[in-house]
Short mmCIF file of the C-alpha atoms (twelve columns), coordinates in Angstrom:
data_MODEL
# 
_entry.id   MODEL 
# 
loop_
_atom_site.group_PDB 
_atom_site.id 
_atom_site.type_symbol 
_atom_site.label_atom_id 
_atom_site.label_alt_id 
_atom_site.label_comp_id 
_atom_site.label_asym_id 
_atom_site.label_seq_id 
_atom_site.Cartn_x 
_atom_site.Cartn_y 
_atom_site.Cartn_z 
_atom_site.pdbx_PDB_model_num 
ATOM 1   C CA . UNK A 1   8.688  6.635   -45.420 1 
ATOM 2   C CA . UNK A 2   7.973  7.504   -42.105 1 
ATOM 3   C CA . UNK A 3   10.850 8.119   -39.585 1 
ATOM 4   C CA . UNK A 4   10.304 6.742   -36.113 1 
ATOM 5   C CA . UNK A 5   11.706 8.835   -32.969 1 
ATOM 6   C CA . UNK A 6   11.564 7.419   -29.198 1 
ATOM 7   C CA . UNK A 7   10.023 9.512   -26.853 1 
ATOM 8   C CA . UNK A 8   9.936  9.394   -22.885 1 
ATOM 9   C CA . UNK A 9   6.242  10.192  -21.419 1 
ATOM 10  C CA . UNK A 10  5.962  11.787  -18.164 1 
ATOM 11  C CA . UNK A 11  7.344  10.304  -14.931 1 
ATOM 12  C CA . UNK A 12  5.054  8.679   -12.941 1 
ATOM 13  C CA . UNK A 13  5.557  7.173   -9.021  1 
ATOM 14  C CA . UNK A 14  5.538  3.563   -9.135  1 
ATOM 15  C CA . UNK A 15  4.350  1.812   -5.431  1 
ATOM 16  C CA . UNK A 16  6.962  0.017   -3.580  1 
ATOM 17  C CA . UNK A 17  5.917  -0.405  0.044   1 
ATOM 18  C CA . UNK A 18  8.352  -0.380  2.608   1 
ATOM 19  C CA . UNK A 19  11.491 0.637   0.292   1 
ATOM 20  C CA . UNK A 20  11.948 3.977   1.864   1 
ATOM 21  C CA . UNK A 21  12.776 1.944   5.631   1 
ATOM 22  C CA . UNK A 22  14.079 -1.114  3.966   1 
ATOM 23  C CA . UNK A 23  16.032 -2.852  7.015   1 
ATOM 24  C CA . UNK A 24  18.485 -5.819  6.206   1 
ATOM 25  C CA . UNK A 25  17.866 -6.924  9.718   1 
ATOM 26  C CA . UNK A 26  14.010 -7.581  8.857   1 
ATOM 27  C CA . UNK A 27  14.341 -8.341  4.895   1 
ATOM 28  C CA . UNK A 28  16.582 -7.699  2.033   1 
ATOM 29  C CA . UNK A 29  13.832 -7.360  -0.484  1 
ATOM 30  C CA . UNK A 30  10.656 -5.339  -1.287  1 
ATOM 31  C CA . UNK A 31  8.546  -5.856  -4.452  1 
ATOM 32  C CA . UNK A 32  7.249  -3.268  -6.851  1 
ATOM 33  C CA . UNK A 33  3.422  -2.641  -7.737  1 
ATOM 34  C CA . UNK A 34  2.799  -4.270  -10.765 1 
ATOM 35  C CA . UNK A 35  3.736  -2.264  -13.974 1 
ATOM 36  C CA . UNK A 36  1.512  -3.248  -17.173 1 
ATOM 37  C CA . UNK A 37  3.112  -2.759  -20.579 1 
ATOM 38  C CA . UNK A 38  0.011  -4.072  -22.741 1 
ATOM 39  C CA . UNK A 39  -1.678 -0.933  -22.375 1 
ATOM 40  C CA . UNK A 40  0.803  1.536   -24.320 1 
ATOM 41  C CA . UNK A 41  2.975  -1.300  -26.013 1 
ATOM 42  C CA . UNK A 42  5.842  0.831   -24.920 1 
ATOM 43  C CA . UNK A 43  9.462  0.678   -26.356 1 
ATOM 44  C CA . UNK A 44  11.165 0.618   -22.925 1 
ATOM 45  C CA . UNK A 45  10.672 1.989   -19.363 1 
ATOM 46  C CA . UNK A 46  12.590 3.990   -17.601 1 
ATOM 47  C CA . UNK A 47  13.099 3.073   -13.600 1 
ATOM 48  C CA . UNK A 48  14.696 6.346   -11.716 1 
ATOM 49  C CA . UNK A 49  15.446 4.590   -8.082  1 
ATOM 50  C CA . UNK A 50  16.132 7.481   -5.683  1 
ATOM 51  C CA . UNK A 51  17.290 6.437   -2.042  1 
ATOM 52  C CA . UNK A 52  19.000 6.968   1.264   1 
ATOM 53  C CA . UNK A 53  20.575 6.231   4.179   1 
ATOM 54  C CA . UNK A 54  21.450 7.828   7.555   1 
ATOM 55  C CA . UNK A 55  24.788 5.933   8.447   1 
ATOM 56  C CA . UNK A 56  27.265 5.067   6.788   1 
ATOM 57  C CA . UNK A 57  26.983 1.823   3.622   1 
ATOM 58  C CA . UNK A 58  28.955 -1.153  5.515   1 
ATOM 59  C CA . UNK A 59  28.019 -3.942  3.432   1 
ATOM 60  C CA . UNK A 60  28.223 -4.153  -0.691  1 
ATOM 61  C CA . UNK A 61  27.351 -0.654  -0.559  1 
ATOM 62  C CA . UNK A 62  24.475 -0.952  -2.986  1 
ATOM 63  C CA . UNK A 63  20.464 -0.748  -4.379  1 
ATOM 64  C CA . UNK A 64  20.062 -3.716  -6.767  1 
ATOM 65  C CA . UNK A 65  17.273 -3.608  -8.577  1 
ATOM 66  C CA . UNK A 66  15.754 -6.820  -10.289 1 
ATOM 67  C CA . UNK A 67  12.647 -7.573  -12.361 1 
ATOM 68  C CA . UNK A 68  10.334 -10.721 -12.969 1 
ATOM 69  C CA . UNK A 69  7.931  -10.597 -15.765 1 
ATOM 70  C CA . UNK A 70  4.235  -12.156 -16.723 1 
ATOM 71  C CA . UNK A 71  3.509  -13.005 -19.572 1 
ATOM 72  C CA . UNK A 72  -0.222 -13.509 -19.015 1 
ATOM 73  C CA . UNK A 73  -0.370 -10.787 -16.805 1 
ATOM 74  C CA . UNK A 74  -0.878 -13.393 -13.453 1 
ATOM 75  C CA . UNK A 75  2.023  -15.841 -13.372 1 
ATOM 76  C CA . UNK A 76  5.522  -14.183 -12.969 1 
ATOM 77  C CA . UNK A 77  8.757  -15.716 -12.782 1 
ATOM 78  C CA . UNK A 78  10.122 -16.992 -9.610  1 
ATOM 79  C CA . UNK A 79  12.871 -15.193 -7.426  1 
ATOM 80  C CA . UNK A 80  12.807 -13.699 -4.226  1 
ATOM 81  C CA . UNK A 81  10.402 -10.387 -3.282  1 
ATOM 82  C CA . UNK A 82  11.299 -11.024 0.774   1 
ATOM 83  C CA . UNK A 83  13.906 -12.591 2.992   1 
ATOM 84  C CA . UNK A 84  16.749 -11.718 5.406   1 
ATOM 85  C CA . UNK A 85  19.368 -13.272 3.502   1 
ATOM 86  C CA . UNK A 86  20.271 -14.184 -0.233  1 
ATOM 87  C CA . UNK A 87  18.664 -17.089 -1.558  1 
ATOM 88  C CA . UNK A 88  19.875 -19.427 -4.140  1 
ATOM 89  C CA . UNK A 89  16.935 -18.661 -6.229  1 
ATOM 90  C CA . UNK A 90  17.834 -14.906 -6.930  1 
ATOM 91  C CA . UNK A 91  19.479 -15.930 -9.812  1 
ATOM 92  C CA . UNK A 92  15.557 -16.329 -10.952 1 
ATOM 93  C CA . UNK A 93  15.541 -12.672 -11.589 1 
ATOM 94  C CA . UNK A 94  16.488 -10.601 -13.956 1 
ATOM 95  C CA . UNK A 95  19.137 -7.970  -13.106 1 
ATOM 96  C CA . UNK A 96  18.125 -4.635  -14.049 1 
ATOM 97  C CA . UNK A 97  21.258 -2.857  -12.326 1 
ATOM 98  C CA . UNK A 98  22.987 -0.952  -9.437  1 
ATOM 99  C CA . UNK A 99  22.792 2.022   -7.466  1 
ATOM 100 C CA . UNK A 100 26.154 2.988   -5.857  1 
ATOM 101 C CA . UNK A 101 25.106 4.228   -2.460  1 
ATOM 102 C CA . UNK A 102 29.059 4.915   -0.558  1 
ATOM 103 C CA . UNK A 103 28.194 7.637   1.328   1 
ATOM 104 C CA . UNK A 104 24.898 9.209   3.448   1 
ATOM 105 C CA . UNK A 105 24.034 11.430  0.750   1 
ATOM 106 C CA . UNK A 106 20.998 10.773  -1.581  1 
ATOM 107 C CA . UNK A 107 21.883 8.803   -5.106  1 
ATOM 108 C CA . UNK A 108 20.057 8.658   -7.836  1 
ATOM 109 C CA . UNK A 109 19.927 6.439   -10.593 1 
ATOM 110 C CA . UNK A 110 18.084 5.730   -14.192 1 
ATOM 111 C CA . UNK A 111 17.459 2.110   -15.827 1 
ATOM 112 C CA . UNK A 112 16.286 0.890   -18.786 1 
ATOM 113 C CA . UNK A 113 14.022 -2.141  -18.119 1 
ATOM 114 C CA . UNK A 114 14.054 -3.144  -21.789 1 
ATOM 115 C CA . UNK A 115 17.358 -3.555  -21.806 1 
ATOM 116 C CA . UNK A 116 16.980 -6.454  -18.783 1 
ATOM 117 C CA . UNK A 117 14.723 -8.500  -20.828 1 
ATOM 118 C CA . UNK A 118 17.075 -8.098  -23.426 1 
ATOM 119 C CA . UNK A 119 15.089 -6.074  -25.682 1 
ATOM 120 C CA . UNK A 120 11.481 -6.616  -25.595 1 
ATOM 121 C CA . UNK A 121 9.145  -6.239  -22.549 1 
ATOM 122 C CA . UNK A 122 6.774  -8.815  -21.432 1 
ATOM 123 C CA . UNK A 123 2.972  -8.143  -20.584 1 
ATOM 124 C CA . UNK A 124 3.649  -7.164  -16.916 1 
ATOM 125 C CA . UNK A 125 6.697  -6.341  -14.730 1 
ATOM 126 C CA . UNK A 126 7.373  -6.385  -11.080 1 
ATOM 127 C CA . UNK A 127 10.492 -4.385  -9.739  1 
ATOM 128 C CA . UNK A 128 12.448 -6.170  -6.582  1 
ATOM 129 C CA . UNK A 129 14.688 -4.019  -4.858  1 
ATOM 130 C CA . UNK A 130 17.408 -5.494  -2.742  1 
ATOM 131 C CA . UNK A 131 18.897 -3.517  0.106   1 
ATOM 132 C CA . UNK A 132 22.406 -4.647  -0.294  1 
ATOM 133 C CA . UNK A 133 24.071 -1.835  1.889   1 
ATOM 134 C CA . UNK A 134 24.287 -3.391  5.385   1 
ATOM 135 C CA . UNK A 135 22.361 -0.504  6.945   1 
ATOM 136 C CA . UNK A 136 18.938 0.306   6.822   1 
ATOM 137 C CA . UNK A 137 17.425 3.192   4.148   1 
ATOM 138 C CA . UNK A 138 15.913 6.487   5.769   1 
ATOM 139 C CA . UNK A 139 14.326 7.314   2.114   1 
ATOM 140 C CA . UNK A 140 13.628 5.821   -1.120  1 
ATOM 141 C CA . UNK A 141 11.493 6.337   -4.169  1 
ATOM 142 C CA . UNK A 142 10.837 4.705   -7.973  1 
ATOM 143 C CA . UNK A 143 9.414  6.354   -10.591 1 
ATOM 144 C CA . UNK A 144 8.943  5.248   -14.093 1 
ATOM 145 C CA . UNK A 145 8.771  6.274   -17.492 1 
ATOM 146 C CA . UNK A 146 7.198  4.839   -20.515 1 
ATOM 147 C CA . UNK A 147 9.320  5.793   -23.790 1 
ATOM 148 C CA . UNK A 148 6.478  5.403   -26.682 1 
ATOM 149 C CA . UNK A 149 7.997  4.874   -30.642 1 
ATOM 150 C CA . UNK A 150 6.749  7.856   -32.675 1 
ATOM 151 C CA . UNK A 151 6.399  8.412   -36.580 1 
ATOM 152 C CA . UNK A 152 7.212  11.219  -37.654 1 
# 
């Protein structure tokens, strides 16, 4: 009987336009290129969200990150991707997790996306980041990696 091991792929940069200036004053949310999981079938991905910020965090001192899915690969669940304030319908998405951000310093954090969905990925996946800091981001990056089920 075969034994099956996870393994994580090679990092990869996934698009997020405008995270690395994200302003509160102009919109709390940006929206991920979409990520396709039918082509691999992978176990999980991996989000590493690296970001930011010149002054100091006055607000909830925080990078959420959310996802919505598609399960035919057009239609994804609803939820914001851009606004200046919270709307009700954020609740929509699925919480992926935090990124502490106290300080000026860069912070760096790994998610599982899997583990959002609660265990099993759906055809396609959009990331929506949500500047929750009070101050605007000087830098800010995503990367992703596929972890593929192996037998050995």
């Amino acid at each position: 009987m075969a034994t099956i091991k996870s393994e994580v792929q090679t990092a990869s940069a996934l698009t997020v336009t405008g995270f690395s200036t994200l302003n509160p004053a102009t919109s709390l949310y940006v929206v991920s290129a979409e990520i396709n999981h039918s082509t691999n079938d992978p176990l999980d991905v991996l989000i590493d969200v690296t970001a930011t910020t010149g002054t100091t965090p006055t607000g909830n001192k925080q990078i959420v990150v959310f996802a919505k899915g598609s399960l035919d690969g057009t239609n994804f669940g609803s939820g914001p991707e851009s606004a200046t304030t919270a709307t009700t319908n954020e609740s929509d998405l699925h919480f992926v997790g935090s990124l502490p951000m106290n300080d000026t310093t860069a912070h760096r954090k790994v998610f599982s996306l899997a583990a959002a969905y609660g265990g099993v990925l759906p055809t396609k996946t959009k990331l929506v980041l949500k500047n929750d800091l009070g101050v605007t981001l000087t830098a800010g990056s995503v990367q992703i990696s596929e972890v593929w089920g192996l037998a050995i």
